[in-house]
N, C-alpha and C positions, 0 to 999 in steps of 0.2 A: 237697383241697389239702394237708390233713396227711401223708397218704400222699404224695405228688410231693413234699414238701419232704425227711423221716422219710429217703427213697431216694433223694436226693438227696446227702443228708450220709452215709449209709450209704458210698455209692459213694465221696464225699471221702474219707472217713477212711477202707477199708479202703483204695481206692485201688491203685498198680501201683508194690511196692514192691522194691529192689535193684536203682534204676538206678545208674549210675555216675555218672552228668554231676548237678552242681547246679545248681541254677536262680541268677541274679546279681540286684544291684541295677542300676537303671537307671533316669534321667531321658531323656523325651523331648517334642519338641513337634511336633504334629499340626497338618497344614494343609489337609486336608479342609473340616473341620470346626475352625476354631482351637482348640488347649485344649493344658494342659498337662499333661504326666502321671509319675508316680512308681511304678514298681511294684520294690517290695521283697519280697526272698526270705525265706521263715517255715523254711523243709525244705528238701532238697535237691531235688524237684519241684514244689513251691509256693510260692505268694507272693501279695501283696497289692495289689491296682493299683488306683491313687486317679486322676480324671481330672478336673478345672477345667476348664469351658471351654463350648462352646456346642451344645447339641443341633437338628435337624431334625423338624418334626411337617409329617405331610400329613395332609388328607382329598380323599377320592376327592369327585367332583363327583356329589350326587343327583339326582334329578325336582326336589327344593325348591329345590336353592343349587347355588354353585359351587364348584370345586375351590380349596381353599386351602391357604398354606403357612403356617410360621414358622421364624425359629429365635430359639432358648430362653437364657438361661443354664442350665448344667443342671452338677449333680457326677454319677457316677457313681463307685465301688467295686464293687471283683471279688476275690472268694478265688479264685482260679487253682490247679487242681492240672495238672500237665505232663504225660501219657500217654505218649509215644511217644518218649523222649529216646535210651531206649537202641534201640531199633530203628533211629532215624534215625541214630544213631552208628554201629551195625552195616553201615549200606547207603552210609555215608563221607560222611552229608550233614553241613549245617551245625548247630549244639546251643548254640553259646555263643548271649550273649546273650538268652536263653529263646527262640531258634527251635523250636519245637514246636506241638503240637495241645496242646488243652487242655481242660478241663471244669471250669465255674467257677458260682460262685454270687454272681448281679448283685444290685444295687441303683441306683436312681439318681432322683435327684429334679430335679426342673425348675420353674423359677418360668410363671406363667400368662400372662403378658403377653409380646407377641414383640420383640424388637428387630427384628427384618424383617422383616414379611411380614402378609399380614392375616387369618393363622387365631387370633381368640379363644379361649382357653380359659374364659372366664368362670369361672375359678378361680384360688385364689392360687399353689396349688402342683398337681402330678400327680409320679405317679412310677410305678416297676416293680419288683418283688422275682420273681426266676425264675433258671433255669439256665441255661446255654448250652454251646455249644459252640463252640470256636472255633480259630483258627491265627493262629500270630506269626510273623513271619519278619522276622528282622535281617541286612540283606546286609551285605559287606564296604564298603562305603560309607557306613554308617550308614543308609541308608534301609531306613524302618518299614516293615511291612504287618502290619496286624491284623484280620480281620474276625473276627463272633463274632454267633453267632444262638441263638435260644431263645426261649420263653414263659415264662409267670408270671400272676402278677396285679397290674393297674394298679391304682392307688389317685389318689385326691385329695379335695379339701377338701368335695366336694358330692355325692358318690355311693357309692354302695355298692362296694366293689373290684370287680372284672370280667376277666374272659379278656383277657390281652395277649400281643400278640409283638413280639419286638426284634429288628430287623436293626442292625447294629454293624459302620461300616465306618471306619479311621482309617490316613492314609497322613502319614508324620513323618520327624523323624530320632530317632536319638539321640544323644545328648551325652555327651560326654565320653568318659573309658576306662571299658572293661570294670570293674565290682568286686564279684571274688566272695564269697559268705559265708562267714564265717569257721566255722573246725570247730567 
């Protein structure tokens, strides 16, 4: 795990530097999944995205039980670095906005009890720390698309951490005007 994280940050910080385009701030709200989100630019290809609001858990149905669902309150947090700004700019696509591909390093915790659904965690909290990978895309309408996938290791209040994977799918708008960072 040291290694996958060690090369992980590696890759953050050397990263794909002398794009031209910078990354902006932006508030958005997701209606997937309800929640609210914030993501603020650090660099001109990175930034920071905070999300409130409510996550989805399944289990697949065994020999023992049945398939169950929930969904969560849950935060998550993403250091976001932007890869392909200046390519996408070179081929006349869109960039504002943080439309881009990305590689980022998650976190996100979720309380144990569902407000919908009848998958038990029999725990207070659970969470994820891992990498992903992912795409944003802000059309001229405001309408969001975000998905972002990756593994890591789960954690919670009653187990030893463990192999996880995160599928990350969030459809929104965003609000307001554009606002870039300042030099």
């Amino acid at each position: 795990m040291k290694k996958l994280l060690f090369s992980t940050f590696t890759i953050l910080l050397v990263g794909w530097n002398g794009q031209s385009q910078k990354t902006t701030n932006q508030f958005s709200l997701n209606f997937l999944m309800p929640s609210i989100e914030y993501e603020t630019a650090i660099s001109e290809n990175s930034t920071i995205d905070a999300v409130l609001g409510f996550g989805f858990g399944y289990h697949d149905a065994s020999y023992l039980d049945e398939a169950e669902y929930g969904i969560y309150p849950d935060f998550q947090a993403q250091y976001r670095h932007y890869y392909n700004l200046k390519k996408r700019l070179g081929k006349g696509k869109k960039i504002s906005e943080n439309s881009g591909n990305y590689i980022a390093l998650s976190t996100n915790v979720l309380s144990g009890e569902p407000i919908i659904g009848d998958m038990r965690l029999n725990k207070d909290y659970s969470g994820f720390v891992g990498p992903l990978w992912g795409l944003q895309r802000v059309y001229n309408s405001n309408f969001k698309l975000n998905l972002n996938l990756g593994f890591g290791m789960g954690f919670n209040d009653r187990e030893d951490p463990y192999f996880a994977t995160h599928i990350g799918l969030q459809l929104g708008f965003k609000l307001g005007k554009e606002k870039r960072q300042k030099d």
